[in-house]
C-alpha positions in Angstrom: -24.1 16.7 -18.9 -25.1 17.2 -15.1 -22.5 16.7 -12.4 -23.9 15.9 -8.9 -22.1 13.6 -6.5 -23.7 13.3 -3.3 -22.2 11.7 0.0 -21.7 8.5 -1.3 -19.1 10.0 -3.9 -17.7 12.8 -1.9 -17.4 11.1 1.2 -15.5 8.3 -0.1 -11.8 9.4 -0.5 -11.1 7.1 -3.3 -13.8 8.0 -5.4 -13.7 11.7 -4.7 -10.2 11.4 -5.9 -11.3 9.9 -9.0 -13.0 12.6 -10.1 -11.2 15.5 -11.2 -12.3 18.5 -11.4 -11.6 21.8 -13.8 -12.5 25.3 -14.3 -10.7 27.4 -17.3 -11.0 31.6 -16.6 -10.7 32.6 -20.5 -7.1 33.9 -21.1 -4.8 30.8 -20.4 -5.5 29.9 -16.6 -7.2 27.1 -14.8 -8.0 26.1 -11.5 -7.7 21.9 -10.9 -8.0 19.7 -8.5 -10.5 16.6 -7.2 -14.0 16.4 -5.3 -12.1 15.7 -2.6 -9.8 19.2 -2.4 -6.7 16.7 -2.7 -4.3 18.1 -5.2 -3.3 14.5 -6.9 -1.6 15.8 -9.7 1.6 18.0 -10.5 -1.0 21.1 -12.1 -3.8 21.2 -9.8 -4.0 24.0 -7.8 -6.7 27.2 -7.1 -4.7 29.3 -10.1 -2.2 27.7 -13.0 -1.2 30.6 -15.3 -0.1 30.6 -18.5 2.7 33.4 -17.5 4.7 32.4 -20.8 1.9 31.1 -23.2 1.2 29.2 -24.5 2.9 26.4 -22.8 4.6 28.5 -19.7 2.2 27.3 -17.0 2.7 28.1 -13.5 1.3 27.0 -10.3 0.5 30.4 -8.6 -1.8 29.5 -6.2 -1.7 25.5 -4.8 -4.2 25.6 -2.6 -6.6 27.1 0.8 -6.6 24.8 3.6 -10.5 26.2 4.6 -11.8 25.9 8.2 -15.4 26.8 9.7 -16.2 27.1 13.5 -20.0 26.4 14.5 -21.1 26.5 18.0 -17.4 26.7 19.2 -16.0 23.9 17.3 -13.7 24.6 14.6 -13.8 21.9 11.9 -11.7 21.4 8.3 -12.9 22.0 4.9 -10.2 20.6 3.2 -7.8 18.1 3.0 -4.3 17.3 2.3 -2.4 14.0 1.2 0.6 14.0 2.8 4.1 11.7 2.4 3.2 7.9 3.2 -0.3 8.7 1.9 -1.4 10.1 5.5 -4.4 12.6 4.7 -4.7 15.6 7.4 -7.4 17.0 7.9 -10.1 14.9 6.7 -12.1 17.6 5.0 -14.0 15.3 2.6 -15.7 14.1 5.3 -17.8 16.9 5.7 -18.9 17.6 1.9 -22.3 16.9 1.2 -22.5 17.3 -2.5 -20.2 18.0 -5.0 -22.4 20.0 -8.4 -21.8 22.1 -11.1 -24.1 25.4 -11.4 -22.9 26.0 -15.4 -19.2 25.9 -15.1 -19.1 26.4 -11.6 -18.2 24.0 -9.2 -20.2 24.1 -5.6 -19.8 22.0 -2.8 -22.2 21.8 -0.4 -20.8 21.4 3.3 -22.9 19.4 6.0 -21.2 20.6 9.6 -23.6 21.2 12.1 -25.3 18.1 14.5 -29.0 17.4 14.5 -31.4 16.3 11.8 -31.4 18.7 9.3 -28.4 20.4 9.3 -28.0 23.9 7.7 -25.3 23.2 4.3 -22.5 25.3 4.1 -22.1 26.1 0.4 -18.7 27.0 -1.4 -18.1 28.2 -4.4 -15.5 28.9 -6.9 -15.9 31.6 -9.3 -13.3 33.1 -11.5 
């Protein structure tokens, strides 16, 4: 199965939230979470670990609110849904594509102005 969600998808809060995303790391832990970087659910988050297995999970790490600066201007990675469904910063905005290089998810970041803008690409590896 190949996973590759361009603009359309990613740039689309509704459907970026629909698609959930997960990466296991071999010995009880996950990271989960959606296209969008919105944690939607009470387990996503950068590291769950099984500290008392095999049903002791723990949300470690919840997330990275992730920033670039180009040219001066300091724009958001990520985003957050807040209380009242308010979503600060808007993040998904920026993603380009969302694929999957094996188990790997990598998004691909469009941030700079002109025609062919250089992507920004961010991965998450165990």
């Amino acid at each position: 199965m190949i996973i590759d969600w361009g603009r359309a998808v990613c740039g689309d809060l509704a459907a970026a939230e629909c698609r959930p995303r997960l990466c296991t790391n071999g010995i009880r832990g996950f990271v989960s979470g959606t296209v969008a970087g919105t944690l939607t659910r009470r387990y996503h988050g950068l590291l769950v670990a099984a500290l008392k297995p095999p049903l002791g999970r723990t949300l470690v790490c919840p997330k990275v609110d992730e920033t670039v600066e180009y040219e001066g201007l300091v724009l958001p990675l990520s985003a957050n849904r807040w209380a009242g469904n308010a979503i600060d910063p808007h993040g998904y905005r920026t993603i380009e594509r969302f694929t999957l290089e094996g188990t790997t998810p990598v998004w691909t970041y469009a941030v700079a102005h002109g025609p062919s803008p250089r992507p920004l690409r961010a991965r998450l590896d165990r």
